[in-house]
N, C-alpha and C positions, 0 to 999 in steps of 0.2 A: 504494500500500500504506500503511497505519495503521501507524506507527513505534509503538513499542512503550517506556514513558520509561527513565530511564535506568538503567541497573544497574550493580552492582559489578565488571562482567567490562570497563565501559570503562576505554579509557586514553586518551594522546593519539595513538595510532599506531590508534584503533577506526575498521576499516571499514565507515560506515554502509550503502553502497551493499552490499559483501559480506559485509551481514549479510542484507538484503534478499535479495539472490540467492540465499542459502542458504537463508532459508525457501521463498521461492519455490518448489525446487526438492523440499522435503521436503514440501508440500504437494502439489506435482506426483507424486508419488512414492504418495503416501498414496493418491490417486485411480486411479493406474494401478493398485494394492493393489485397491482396491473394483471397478475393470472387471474383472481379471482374475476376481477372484470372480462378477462378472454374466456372465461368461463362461462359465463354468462354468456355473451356473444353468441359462440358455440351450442348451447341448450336454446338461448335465443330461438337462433336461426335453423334447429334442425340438423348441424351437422353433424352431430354428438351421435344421432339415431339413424341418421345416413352412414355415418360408419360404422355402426355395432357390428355389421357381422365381420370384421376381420379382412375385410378387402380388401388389395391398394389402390386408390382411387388419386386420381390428379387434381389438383383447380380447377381446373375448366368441366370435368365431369363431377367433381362435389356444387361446383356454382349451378350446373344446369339441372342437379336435382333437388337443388335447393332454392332455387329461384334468386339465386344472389347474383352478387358479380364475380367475376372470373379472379380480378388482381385483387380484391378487396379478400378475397377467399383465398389465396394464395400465401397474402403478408399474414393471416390467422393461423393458415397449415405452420406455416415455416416458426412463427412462431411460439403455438403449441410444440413443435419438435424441440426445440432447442429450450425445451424449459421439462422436458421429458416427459411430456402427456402422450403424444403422437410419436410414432417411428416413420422412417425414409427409408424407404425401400435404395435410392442412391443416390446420397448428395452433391455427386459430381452430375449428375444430369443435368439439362441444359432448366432452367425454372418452370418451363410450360411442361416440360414432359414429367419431370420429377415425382413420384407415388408415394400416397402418403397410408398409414393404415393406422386403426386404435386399437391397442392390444383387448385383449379379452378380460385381460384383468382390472384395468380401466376400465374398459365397457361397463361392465357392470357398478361403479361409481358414479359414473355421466352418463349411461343411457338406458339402465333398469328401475323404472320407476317402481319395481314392487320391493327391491334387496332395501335391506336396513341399512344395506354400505352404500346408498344411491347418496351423492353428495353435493351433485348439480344443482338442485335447491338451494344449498347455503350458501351458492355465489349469487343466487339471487334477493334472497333474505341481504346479504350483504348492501348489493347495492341499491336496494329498499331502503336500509338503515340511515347510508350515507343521503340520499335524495334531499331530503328537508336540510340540508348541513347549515344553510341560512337561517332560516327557523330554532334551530338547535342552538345556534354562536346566539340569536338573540334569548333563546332561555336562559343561555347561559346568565348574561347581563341583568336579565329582570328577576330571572327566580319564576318564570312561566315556566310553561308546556308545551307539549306538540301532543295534539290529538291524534288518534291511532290513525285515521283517513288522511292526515296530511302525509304519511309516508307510501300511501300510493298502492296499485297494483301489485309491485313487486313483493311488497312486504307482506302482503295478503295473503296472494299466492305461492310464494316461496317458504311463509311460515307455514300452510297447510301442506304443500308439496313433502315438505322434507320429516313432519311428522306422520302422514298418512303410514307411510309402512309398520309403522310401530303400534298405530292403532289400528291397523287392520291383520298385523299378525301376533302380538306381545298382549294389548292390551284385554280381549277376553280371556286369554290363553295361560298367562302368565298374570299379569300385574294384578286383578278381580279374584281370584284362588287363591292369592296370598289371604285374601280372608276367606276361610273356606266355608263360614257359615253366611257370607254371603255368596258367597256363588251357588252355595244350593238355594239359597231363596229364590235368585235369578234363574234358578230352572227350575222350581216348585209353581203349583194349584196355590192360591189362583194368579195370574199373569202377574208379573213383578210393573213397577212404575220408575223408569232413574229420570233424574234432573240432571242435566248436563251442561254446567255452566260457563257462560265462556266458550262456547261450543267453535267459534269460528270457522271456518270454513262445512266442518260437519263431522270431517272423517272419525273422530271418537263414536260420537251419537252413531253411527254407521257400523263402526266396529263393533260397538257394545249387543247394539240389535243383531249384528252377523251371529254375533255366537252363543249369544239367549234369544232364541228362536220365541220365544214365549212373552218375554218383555217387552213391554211399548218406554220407547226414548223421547222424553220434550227437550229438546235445544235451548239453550237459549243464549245470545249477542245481542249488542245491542248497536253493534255495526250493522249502517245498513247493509254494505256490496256482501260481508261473510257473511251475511243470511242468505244475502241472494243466491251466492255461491252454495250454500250450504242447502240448501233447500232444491238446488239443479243436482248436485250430489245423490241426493235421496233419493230423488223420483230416478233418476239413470242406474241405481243400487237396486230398485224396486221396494222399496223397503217403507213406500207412505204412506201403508196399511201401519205404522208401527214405529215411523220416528216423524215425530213434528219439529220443524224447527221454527221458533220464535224468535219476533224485534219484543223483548219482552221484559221487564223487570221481574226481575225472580225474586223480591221483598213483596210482590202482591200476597197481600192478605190468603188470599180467594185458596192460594195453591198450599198453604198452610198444612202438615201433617201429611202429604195426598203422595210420598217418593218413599221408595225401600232404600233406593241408592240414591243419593248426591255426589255427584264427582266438579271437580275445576280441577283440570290438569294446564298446567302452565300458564296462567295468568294470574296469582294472587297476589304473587310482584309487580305485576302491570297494573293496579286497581290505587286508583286516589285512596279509596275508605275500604281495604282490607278487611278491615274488623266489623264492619256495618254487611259486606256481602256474606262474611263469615258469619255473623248472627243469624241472616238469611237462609242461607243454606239450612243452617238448625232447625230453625223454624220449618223449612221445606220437609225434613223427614219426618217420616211416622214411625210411632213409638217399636224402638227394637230397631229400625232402618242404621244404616251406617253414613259418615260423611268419607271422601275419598280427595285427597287432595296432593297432587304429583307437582313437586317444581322443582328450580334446577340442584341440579346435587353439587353444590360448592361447600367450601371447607366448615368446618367447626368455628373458625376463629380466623382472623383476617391477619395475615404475614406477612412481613418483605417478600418471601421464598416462595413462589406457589408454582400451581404446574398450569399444564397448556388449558385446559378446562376452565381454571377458574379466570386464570388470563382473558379466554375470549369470552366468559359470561360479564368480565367487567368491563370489555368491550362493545358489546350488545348494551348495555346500562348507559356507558356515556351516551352511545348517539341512539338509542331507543328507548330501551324499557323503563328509565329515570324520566326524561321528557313525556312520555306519554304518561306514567305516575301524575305525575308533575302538573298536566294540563288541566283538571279540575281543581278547584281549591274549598276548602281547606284538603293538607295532604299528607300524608304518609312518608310520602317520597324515599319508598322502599328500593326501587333500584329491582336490577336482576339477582344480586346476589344477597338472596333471603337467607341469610345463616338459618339451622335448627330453631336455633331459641328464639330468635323473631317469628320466626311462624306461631311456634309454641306459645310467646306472649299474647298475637293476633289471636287464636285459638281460644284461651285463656279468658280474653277482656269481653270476648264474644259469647260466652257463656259454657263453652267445652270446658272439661272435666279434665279430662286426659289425650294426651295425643300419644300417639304410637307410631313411630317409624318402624315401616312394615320393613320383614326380610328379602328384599326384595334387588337383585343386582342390575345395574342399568348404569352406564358408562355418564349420563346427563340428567338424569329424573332419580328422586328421592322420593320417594310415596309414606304422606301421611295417614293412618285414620285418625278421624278425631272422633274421640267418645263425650256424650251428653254428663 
């Protein structure tokens, strides 16, 4: 590396080595910045699913099955290669002739939307997050918010993309059996009732009905476009003999007592008044019913030292899940990274008894029940 000469910030204690390593690493940073966004691109435009099967395919024939342009598709090939997402069949060929192909082992990260390893989604979620960054610099300065809709399509979409597979193969399966006396309720006389809060886009409410054949799911957002979304979901599932999804307040009176289950899986950090929807939820079960509450699995206690996880959940915080906290007031201003015991307190002030962190292993999600 080119030392850089010298500036007013040395002293006799200046680490030149770690100073090196810190650009290093803010250069490395910047580049995973620009993949992500070619990432996107790529899932974009279709290329991603144009090459699963293992082909080598040129520019000019990825552009005309993708409807793009030829050089514009070309400077994307060359540059997914040399950042080692895509292989060249020979890079001394001439540019137009040059073959490009995506390994199978990729593939299945970028172009299977059913694999729990499908990761094409988080560069959209990404540049969702980043969108409002104007919005976000002025929260900073007031102490506002950004409301969930000002971050757009992408954030909507790429949030429901990327957890779909987990609620359509993990979430009846695994995460609901962890309490197993409710899972037999959800398959007992007479039909079971869950609330499903924060439903977003749908795919929980969807999962949960796939695999209690017996139980009817109410949705409920209060976004309009993820009802819309979530509700195109349902009918295309077939599944609207049996899941409703609602623009709805789930503090109605009316629905008081009437759910076996309550779930909010990843959003009780996203929520101005935590402990008000948490009361809600309580109110929502019937006596004996459980509540279910999944969010992200970061550490016990906040360190210098942490690892990649809680790194990027406190990245999603600054340009998301804090601003949208943030945007009604009065606020919580929880942030994405809900330690245990903040939950535990939310729980707690809401009228739960006990909370129980279920045994349950998940590289991102910590599942709570709370007890009455």
């Amino acid at each position: 590396m080119t030392t850089m000469p010298n500036t007013p910030f040395r002293n006799a204690s200046f680490d030149v080595a770690k100073r090196d390593r810190f650009v290093e690493s803010v250069m490395t940073s910047i580049n995973g910045g620009l993949k992500a966004y070619t990432i996107y691109i790529g899932d974009r435009l279709g290329y991603y699913e144009a090459l699963r099967d293992g082909q080598w395919s040129t520019a000019g024939a990825l552009a005309d099955g993708t409807g793009t342009q030829e050089r514009y598709t070309r400077e994307w090939l060359e540059q997914q290669t040399v950042n080692g997402i895509l292989e060249v069949e020979d890079a001394s060929a001439p540019p137009e002739k040059r073959r490009f192909r995506l390994p199978a082992e990729h593939a299945e990260a970028l172009a299977e939307p059913d694999s729990l390893n499908f990761m094409a989604p988080l560069a959209q979620v990404f540049v969702g997050a980043a969108s409002p960054i104007g919005a976000v610099l002025e929260a900073f300065r007031t102490g506002g918010g950004v409301h969930f809709d000002g971050y757009g399509r992408d954030m909507r979409q790429g949030q429901a993309r990327i957890n779909r597979p987990a609620f359509l193969s993990e979430l009846g399966q695994q995460w609901i059996p962890a309490m197993p006396d409710v899972d037999q309720r959800l398959r007992d006389d007479p039909p079971a009732r869950i609330a499903d809060i924060g439903c977003g886009s749908g795919w929980s409410s969807i999962g949960m009905a796939r695999c209690y054949p017996q139980a009817c799911v109410d949705g409920f957002d209060l976004d309009a476009a993820s009802v819309e979304d979530a509700q195109k979901h349902v009918a295309a599932s077939g599944l609207s003999d049996r899941v409703e999804i609602r623009r709805h307040d789930c503090g109605d009176p009316e629905l008081a007592g009437a759910y076996d289950l309550v779930t909010a899986f990843e959003c009780v950090h996203d929520l101005s008044d935590p402990v008000a929807v948490l009361s809600a939820m309580g109110r929502l079960t019937a006596p004996g019913g459980a509540v279910l509450v999944a969010d992200e699995r970061v550490g016990e206690r906040f360190t210098a030292e942490s690892d990649d996880v809680e790194r990027m959940m406190y990245g999603w915080s600054v340009l998301h899940c804090l601003p949208c906290g943030m945007a009604d007031a009065p606020s919580q201003g929880t942030g994405t990274v809900m330690r245990p015991h903040t939950l535990s307190g939310y729980a707690h002030e809401a009228g739960f008894g006990r909370v129980e962190v279920l045994p349950i292993e998940h590289p991102f999600f910590r599942f709570y029940r709370l007890y009455p």
